[in-house]
MDAnalysis code that builds the backbone (N, CA, C; Angstrom):
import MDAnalysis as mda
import numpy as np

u = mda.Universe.empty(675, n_residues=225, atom_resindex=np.repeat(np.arange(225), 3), trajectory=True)
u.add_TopologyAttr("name", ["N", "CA", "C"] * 225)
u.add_TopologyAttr("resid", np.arange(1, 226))
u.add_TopologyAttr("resname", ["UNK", "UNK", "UNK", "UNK", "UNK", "UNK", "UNK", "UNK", "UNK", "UNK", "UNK", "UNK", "UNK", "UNK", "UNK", "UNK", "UNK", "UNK", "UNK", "UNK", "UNK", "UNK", "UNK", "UNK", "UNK", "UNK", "UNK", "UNK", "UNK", "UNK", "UNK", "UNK", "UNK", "UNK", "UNK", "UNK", "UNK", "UNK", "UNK", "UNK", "UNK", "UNK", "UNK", "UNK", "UNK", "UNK", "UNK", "UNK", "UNK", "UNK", "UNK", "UNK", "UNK", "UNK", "UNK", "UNK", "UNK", "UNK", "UNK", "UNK", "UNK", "UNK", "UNK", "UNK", "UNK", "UNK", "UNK", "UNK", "UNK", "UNK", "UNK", "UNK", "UNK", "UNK", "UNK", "UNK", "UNK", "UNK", "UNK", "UNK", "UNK", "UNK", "UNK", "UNK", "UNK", "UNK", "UNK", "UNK", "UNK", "UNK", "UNK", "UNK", "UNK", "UNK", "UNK", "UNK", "UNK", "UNK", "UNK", "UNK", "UNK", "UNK", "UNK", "UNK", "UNK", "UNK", "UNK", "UNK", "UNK", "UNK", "UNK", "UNK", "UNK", "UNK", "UNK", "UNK", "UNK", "UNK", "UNK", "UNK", "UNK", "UNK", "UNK", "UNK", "UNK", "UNK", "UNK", "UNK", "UNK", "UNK", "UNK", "UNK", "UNK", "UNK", "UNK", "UNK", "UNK", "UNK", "UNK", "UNK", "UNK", "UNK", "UNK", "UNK", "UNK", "UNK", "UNK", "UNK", "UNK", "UNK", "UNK", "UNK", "UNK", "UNK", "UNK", "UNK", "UNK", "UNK", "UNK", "UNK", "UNK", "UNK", "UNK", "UNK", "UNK", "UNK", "UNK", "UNK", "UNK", "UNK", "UNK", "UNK", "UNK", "UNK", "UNK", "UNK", "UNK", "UNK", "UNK", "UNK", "UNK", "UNK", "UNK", "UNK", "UNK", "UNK", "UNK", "UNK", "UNK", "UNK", "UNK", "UNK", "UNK", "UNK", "UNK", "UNK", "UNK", "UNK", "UNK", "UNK", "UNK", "UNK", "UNK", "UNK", "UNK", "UNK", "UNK", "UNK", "UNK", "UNK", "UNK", "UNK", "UNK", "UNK", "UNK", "UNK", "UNK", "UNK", "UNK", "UNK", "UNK", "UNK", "UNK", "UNK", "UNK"])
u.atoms.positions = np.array([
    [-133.887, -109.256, 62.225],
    [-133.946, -110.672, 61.825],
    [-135.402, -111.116, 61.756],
    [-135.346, -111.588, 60.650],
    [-137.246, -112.174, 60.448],
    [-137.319, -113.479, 61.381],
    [-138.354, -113.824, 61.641],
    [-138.873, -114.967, 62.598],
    [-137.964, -116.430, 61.636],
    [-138.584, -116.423, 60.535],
    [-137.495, -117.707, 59.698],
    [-135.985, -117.750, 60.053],
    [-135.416, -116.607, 60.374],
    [-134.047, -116.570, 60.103],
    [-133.478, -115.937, 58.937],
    [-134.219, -114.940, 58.590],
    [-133.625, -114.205, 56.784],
    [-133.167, -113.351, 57.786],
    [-131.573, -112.646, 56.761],
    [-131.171, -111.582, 57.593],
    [-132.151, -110.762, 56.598],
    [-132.189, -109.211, 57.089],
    [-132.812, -107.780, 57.096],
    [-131.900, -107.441, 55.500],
    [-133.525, -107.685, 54.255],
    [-132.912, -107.449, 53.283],
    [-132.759, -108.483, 52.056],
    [-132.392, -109.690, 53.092],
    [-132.295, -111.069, 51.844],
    [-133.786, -111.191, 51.055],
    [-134.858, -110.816, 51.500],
    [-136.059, -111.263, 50.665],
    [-136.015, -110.289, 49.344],
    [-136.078, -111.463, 48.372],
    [-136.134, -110.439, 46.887],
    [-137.531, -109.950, 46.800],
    [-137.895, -109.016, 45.941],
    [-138.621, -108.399, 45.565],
    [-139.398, -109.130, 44.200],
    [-140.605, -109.602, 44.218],
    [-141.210, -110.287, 43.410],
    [-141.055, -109.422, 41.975],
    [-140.366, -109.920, 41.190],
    [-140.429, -109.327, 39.535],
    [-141.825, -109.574, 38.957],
    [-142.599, -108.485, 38.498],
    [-143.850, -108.730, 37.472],
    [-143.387, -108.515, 35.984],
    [-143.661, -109.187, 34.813],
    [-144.912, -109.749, 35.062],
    [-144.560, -111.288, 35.301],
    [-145.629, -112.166, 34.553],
    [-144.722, -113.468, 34.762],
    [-145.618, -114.580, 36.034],
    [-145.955, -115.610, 35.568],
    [-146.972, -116.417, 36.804],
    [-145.978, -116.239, 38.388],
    [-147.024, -115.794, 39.143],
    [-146.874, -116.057, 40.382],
    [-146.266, -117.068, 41.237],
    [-146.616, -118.461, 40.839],
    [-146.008, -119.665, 40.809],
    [-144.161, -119.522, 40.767],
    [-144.176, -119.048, 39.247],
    [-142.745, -119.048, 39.092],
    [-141.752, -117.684, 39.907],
    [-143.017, -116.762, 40.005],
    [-141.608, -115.730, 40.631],
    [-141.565, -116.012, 42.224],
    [-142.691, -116.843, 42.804],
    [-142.185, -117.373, 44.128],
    [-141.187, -118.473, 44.281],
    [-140.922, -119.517, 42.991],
    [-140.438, -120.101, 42.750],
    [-138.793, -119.660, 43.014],
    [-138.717, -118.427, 41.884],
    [-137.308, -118.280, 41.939],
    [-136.672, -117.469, 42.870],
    [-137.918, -116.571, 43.856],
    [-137.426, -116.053, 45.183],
    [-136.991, -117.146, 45.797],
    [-137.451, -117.689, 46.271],
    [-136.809, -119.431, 47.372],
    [-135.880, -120.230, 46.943],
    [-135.820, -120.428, 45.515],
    [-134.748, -120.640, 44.936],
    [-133.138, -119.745, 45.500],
    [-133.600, -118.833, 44.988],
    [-132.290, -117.541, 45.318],
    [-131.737, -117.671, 47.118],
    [-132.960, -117.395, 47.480],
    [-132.861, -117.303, 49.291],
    [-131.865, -119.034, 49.603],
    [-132.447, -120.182, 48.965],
    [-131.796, -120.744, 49.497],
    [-130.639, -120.959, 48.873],
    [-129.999, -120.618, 47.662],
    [-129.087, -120.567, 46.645],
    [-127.714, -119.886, 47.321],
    [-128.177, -118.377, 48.028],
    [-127.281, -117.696, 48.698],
    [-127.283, -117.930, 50.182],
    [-128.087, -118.888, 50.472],
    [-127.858, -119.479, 51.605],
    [-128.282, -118.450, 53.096],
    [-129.037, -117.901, 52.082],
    [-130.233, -116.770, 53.556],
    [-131.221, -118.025, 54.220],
    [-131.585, -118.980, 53.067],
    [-131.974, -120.150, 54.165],
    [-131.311, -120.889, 54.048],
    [-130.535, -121.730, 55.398],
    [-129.823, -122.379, 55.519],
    [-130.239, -123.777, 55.654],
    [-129.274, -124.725, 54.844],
    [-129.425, -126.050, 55.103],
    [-129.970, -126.684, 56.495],
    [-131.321, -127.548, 56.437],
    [-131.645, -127.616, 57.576],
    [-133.012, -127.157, 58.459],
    [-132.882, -125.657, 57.996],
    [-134.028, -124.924, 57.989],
    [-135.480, -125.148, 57.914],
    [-136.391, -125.219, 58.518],
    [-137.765, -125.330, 58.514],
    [-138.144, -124.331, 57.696],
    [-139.029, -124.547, 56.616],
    [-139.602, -123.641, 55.879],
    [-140.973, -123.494, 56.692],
    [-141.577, -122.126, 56.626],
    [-143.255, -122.618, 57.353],
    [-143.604, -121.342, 56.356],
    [-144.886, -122.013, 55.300],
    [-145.348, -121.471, 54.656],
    [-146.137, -120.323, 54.473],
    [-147.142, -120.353, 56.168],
    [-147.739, -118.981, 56.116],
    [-146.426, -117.924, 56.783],
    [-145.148, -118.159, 57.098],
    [-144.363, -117.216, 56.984],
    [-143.694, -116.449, 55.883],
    [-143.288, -117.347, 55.102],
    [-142.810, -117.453, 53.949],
    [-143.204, -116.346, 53.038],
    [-144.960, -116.744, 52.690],
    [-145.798, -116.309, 52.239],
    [-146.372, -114.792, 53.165],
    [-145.830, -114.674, 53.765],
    [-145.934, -112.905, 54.701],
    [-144.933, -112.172, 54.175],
    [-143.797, -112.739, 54.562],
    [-142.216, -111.867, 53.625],
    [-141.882, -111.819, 52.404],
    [-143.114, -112.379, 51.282],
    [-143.225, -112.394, 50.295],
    [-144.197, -111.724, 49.456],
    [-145.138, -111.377, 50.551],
    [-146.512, -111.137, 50.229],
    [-147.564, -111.373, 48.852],
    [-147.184, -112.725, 49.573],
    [-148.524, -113.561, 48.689],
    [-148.941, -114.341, 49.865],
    [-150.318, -114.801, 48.750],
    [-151.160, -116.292, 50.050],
    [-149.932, -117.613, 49.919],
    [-150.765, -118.632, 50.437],
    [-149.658, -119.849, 50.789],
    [-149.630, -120.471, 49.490],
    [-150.379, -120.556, 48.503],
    [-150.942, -121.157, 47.489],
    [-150.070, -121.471, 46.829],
    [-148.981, -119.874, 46.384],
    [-148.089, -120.427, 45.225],
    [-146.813, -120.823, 46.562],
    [-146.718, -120.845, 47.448],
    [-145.626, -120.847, 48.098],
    [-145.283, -122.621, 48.152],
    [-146.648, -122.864, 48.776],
    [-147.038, -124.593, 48.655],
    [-146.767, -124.917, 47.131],
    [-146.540, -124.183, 46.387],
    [-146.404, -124.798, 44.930],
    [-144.949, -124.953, 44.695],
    [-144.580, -123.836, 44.813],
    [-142.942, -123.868, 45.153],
    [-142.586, -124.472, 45.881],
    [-142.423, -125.165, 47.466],
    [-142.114, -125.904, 47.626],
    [-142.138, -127.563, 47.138],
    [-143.557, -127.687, 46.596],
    [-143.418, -128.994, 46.238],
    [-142.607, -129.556, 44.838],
    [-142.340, -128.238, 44.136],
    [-141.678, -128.070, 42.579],
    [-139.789, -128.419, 43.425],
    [-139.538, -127.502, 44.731],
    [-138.415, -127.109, 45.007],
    [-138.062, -128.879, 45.840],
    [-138.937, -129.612, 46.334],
    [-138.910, -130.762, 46.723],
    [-138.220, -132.003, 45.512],
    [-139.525, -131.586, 45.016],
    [-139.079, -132.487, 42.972],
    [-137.543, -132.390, 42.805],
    [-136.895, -131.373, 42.815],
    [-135.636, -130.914, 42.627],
    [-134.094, -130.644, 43.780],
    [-134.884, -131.769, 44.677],
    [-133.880, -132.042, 45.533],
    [-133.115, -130.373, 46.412],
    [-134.149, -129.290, 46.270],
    [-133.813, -128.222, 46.936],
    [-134.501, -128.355, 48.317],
    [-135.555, -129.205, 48.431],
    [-136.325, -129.050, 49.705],
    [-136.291, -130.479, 50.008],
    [-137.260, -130.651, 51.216],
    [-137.317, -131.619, 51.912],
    [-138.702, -131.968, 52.307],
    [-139.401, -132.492, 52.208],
    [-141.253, -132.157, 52.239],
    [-141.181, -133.136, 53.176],
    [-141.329, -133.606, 54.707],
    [-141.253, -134.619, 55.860],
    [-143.116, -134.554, 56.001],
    [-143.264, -136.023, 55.785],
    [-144.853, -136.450, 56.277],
    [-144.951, -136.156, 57.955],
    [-145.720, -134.706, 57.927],
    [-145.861, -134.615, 59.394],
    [-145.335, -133.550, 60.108],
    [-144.463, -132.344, 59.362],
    [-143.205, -132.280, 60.316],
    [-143.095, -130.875, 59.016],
    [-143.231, -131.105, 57.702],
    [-143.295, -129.695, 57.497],
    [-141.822, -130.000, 56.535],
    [-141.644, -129.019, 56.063],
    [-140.505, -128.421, 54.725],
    [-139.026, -127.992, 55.234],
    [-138.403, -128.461, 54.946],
    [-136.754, -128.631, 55.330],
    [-136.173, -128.071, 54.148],
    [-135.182, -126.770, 53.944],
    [-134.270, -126.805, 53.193],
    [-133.206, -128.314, 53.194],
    [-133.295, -128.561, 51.938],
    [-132.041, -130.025, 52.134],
    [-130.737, -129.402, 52.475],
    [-130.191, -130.906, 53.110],
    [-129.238, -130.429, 53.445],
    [-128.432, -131.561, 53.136],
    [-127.301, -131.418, 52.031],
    [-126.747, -131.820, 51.044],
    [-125.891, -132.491, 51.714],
    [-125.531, -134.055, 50.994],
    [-124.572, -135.144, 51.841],
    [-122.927, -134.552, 51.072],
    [-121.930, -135.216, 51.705],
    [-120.807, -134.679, 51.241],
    [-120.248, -135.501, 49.982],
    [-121.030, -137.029, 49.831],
    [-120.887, -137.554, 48.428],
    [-122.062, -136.832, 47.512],
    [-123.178, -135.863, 47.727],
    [-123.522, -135.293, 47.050],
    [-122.596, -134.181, 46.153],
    [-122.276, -133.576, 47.246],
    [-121.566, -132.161, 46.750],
    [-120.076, -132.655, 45.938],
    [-119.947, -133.727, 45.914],
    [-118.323, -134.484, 46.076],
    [-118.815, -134.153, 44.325],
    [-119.731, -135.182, 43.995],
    [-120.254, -135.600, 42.666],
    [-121.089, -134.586, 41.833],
    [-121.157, -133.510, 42.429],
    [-121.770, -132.248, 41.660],
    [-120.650, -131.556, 40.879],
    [-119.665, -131.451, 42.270],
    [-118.463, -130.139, 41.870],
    [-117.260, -131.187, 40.847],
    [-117.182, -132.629, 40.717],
    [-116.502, -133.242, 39.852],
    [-117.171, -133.426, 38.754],
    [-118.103, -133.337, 38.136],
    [-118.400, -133.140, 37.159],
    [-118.685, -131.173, 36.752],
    [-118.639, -130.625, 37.771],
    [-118.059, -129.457, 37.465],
    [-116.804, -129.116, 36.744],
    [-116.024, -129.687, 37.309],
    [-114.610, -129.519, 36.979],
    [-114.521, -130.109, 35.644],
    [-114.776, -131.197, 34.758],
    [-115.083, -131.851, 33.793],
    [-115.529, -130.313, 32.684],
    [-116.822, -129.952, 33.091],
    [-117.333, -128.834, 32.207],
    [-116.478, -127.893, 31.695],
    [-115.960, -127.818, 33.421],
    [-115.196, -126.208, 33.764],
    [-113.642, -126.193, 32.626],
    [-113.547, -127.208, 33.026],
    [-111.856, -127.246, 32.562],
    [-112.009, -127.720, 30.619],
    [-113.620, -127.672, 29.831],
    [-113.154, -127.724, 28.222],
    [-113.881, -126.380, 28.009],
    [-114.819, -126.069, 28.718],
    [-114.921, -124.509, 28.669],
    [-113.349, -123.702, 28.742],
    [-112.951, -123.920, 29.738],
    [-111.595, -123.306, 29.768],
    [-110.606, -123.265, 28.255],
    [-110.300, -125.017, 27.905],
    [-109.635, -125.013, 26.660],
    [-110.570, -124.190, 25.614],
    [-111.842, -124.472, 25.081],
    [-112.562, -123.902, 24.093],
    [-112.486, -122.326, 24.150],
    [-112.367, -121.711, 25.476],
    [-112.452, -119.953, 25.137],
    [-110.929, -119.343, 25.024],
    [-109.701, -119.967, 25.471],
    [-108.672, -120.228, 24.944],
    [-108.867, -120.255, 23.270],
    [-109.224, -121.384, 22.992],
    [-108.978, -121.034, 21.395],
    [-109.460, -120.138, 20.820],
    [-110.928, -119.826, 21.044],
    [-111.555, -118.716, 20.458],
    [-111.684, -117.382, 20.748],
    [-111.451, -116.893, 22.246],
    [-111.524, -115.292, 22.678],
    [-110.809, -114.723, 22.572],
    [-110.955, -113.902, 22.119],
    [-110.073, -112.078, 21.814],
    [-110.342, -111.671, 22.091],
    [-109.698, -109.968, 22.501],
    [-109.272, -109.282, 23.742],
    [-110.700, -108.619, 24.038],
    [-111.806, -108.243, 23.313],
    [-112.900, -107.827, 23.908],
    [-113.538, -108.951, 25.362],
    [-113.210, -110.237, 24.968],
    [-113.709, -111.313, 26.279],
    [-112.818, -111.142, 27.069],
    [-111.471, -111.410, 26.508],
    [-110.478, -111.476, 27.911],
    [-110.618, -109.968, 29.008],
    [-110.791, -108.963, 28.349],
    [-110.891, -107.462, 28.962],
    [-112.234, -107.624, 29.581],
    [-113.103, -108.472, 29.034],
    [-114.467, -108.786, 30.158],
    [-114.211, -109.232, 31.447],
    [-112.939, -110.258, 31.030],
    [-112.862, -111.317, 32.014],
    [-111.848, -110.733, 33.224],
    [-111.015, -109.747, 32.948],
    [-109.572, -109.008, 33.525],
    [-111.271, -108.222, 34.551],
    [-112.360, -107.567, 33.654],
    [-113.046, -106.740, 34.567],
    [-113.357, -107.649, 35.743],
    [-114.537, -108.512, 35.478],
    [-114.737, -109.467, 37.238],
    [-113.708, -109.657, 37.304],
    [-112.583, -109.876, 37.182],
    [-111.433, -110.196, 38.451],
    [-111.331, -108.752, 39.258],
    [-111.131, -107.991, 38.269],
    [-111.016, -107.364, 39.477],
    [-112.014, -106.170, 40.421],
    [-113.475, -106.791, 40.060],
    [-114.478, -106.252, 40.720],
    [-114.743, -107.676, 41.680],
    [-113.944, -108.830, 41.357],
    [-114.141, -109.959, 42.576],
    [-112.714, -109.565, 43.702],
    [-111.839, -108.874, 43.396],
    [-110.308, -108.706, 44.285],
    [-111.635, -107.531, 45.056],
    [-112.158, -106.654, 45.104],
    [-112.572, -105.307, 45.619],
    [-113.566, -105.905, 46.268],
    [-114.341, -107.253, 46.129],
    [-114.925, -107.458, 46.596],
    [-114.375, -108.270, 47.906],
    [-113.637, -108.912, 47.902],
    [-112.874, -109.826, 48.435],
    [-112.197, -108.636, 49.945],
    [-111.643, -107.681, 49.217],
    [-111.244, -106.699, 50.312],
    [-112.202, -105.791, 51.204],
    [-113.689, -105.950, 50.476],
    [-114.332, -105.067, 51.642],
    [-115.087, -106.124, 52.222],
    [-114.750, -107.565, 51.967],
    [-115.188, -108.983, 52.903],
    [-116.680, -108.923, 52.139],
    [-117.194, -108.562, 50.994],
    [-118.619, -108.656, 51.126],
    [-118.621, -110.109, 50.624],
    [-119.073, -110.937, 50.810],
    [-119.051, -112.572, 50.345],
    [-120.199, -112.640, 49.364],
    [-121.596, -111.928, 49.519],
    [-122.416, -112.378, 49.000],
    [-122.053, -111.867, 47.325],
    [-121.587, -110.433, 46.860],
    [-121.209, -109.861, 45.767],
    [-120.046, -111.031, 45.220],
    [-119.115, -111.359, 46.120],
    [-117.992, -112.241, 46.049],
    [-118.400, -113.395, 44.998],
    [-119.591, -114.239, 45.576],
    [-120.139, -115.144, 45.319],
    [-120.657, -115.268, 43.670],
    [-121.652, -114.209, 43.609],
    [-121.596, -113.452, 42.435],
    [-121.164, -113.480, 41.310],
    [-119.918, -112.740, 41.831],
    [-118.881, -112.344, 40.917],
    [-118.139, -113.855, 40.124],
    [-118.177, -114.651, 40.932],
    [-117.397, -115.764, 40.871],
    [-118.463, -116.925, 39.986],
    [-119.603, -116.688, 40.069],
    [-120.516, -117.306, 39.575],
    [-120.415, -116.865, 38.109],
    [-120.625, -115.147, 37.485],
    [-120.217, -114.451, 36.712],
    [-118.821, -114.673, 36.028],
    [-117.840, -114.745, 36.198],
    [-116.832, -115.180, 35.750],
    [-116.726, -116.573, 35.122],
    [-117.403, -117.624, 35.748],
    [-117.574, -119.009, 35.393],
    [-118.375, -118.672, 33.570],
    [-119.665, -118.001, 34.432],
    [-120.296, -117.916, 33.140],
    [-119.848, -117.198, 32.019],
    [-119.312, -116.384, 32.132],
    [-117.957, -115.557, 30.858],
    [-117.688, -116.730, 30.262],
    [-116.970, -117.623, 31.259],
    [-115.399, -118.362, 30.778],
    [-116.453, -119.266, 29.459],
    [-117.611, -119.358, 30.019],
    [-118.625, -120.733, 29.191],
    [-119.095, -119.648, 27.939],
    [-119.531, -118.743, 28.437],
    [-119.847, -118.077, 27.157],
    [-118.904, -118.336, 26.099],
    [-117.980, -117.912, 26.349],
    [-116.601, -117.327, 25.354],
    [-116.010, -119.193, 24.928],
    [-116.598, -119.977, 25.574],
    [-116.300, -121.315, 25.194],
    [-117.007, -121.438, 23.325],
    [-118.208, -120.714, 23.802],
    [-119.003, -120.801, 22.451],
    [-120.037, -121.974, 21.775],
    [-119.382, -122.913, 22.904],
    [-120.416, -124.776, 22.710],
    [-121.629, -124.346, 23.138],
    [-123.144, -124.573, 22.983],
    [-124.415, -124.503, 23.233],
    [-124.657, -125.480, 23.859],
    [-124.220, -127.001, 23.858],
    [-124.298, -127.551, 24.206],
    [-123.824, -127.827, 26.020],
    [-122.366, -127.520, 25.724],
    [-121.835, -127.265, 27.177],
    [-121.913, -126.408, 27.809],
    [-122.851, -124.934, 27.519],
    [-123.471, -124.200, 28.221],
    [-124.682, -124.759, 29.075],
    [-125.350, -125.097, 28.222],
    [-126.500, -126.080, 28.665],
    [-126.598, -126.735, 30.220],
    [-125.206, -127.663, 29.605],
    [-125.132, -128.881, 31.034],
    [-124.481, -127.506, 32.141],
    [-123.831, -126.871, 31.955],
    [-123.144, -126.035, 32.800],
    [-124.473, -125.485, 33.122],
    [-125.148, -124.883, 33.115],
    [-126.532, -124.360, 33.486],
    [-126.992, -125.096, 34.520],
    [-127.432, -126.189, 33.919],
    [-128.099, -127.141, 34.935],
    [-127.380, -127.303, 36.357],
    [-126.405, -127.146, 36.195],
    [-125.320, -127.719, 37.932],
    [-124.997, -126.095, 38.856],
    [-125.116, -124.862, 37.448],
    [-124.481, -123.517, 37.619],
    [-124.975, -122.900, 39.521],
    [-126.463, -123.324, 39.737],
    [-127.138, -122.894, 40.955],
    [-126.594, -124.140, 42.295],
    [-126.231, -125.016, 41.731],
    [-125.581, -125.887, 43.057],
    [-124.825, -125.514, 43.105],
    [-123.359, -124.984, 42.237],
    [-122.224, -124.739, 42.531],
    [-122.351, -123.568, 43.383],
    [-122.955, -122.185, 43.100],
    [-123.152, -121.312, 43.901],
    [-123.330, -122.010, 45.013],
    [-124.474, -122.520, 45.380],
    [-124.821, -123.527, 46.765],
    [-123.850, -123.871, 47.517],
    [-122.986, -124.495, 47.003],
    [-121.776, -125.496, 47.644],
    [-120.583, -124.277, 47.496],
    [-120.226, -123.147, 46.952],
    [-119.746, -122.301, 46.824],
    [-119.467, -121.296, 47.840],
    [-120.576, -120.663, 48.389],
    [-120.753, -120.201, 49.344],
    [-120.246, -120.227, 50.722],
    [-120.535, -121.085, 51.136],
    [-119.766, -121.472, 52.298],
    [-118.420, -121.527, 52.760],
    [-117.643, -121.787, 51.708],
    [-116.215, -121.440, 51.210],
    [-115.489, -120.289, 50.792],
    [-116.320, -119.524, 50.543],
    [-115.780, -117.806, 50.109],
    [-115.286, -117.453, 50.834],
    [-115.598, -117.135, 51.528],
    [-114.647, -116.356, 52.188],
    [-113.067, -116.990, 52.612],
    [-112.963, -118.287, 52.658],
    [-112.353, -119.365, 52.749],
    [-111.135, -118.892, 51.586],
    [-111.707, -119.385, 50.525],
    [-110.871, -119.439, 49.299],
    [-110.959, -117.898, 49.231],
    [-111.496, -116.439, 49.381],
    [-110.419, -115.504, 49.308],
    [-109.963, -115.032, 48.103],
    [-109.165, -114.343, 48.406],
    [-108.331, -113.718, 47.245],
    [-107.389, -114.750, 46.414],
    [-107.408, -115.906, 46.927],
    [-106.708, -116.940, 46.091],
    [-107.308, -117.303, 45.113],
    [-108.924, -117.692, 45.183],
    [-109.395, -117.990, 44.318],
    [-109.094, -116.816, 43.113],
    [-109.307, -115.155, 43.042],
    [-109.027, -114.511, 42.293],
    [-107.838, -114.073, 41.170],
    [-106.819, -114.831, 42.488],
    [-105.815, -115.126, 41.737],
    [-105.142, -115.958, 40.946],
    [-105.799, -117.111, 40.928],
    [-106.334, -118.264, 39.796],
    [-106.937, -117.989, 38.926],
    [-108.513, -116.852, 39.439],
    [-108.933, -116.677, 38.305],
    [-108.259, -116.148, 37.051],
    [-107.082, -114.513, 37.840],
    [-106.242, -113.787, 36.404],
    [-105.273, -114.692, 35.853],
    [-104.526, -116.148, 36.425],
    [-104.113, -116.545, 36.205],
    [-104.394, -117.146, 34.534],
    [-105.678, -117.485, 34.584],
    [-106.860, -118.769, 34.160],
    [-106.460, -117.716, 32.728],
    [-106.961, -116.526, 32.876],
    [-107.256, -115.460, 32.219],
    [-105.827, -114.996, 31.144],
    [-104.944, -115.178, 31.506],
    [-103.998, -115.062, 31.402],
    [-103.339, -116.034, 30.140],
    [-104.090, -117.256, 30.154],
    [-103.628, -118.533, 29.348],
    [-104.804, -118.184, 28.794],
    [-105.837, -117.805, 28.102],
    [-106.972, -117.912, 27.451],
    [-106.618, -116.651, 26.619],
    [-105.542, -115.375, 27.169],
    [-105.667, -114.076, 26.595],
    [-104.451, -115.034, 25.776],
    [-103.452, -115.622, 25.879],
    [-102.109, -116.298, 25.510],
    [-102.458, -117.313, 24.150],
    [-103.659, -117.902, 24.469],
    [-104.903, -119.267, 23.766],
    [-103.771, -120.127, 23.517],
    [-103.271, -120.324, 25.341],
    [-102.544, -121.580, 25.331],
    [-103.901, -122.420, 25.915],
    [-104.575, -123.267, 24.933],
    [-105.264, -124.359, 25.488],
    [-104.988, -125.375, 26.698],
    [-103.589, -125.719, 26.787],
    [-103.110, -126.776, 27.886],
    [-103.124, -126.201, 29.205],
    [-103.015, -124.845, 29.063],
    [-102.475, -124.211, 30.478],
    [-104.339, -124.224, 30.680],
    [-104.832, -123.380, 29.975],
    [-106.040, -123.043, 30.653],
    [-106.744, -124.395, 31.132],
    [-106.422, -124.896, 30.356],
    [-107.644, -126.163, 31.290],
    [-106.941, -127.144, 32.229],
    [-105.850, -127.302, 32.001],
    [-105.200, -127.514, 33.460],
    [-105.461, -126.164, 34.575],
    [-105.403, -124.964, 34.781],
    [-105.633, -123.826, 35.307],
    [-106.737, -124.153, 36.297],
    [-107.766, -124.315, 34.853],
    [-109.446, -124.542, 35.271],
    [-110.034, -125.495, 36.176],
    [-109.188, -126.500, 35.830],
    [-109.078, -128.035, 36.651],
    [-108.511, -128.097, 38.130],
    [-107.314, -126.902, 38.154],
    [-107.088, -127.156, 39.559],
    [-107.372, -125.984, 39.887],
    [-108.085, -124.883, 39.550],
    [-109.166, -124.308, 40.067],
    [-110.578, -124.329, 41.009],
    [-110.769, -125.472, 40.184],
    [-112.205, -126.417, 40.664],
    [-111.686, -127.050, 41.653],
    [-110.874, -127.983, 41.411],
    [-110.288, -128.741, 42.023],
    [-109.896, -128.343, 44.042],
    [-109.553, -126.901, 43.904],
    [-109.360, -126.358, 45.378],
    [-110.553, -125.923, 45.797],
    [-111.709, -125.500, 45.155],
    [-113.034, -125.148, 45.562],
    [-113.174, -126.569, 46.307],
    [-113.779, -127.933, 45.250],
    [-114.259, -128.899, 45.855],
    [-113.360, -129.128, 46.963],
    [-112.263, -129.454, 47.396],
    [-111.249, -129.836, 48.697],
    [-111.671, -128.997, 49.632],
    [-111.621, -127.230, 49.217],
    [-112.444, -126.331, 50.677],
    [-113.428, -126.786, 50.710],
    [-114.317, -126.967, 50.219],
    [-115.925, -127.481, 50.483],
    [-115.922, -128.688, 51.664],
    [-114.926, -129.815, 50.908],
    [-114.946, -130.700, 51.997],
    [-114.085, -130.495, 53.288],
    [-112.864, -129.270, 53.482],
    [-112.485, -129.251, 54.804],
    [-113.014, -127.745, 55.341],
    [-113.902, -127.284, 54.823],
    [-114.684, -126.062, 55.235],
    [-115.084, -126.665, 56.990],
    [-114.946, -127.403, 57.415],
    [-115.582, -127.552, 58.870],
    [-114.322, -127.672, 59.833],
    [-113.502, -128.100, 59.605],
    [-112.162, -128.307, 59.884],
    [-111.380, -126.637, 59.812],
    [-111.861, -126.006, 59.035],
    [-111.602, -124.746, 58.716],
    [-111.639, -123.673, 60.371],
])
């Protein structure tokens, strides 16, 4: 265990080429995305910047970019906080998730044939294998991956877009719940899959809707859990 609290392993490996700035950027991003830093967390920069191996320079840059963007917490005095997300935050992220989720759903319904759906049959069931050897973080993944299929195969540019923008919170708020939601979630997913291979539009996005729909509810009784 590193002094921060990373388990043995979570630190990515800086990709070259590409400014420095940004690939410290999207290491801390990731770390706190998969939740190796946890909500709450003190960031301390000349650590950071050791398990990363760079100076503090771009690290201080990244945090103050990761601050801008409601990933951090910059306290006058007191140093860098992973945020730690209110439950009308996460409430209002994952419902307009579901919004996205569920015309992506109808749109790849109308348009995918069996080369997408046979994409989509694959993560299910490299998320069931995952699900059985408990690995959560692949889990997570996988489930993130599948979303993004379902949007691909939607075919809108547009609603890829907005789905983009929210795609790294949902992981966020996701997480914590995996293991939670389980093999159920997977079995929604072939379900989902199932009405899109059929291009019954009504089913899939009802499917999609109360898909989402049981993520956001675990999220909020994940403590109660």
């Amino acid at each position: 265990m590193l002094s921060t609290g990373l388990p043995q392993g979570a630190v990515p490996k800086l990709e070259r080429p590409g400014p420095l700035r940004e690939r410290v950027y999207e290491a801390l991003l990731e770390l706190i995305t998969t939740r190796a830093l946890q909500p709450g967390q003190h960031l301390v920069e000349s650590e950071l910047a050791g398990h990363l191996g760079v100076s503090r320079q771009p690290v201080r840059e990244a945090l103050q970019r990761l601050d801008t963007e409601g990933w951090v917490d910059l306290r006058p005095a007191q140093g860098a906080f992973v945020h730690e997300p209110t439950e009308e935050e996460a409430d209002q992220l994952l419902t307009v998730r579901t919004l996205l989720e569920a015309e992506a759903a109808r749109l790849a319904a109308l348009h995918t044939g069996q080369e997408g759906v046979d994409a989509l049959y694959d993560i299910v069931e490299q998320g069931r294998l995952a699900v059985a050897a408990d690995d959560v973080t692949r889990a997570v993944a996988l489930n993130a991956a599948f979303h993004a299929k379902v949007m691909e195969l939607a075919g809108n540019a547009v609603l890829a877009e907005l789905a983009a923008q929210v795609d790294r919170r949902v992981r966020w708020y996701y997480t914590p719940v995996a293991r939670l939601r389980g093999g159920t979630s997977w079995t929604e997913h072939a379900e989902l899959v199932q009405a899109i291979s059929d291009h019954d539009e009504q089913l899939a996005t009802r499917l999609m809707r109360e898909h989402t729909e049981h993520t956001r509810h675990s999220y909020h009784h994940r403590k109660a859990s």
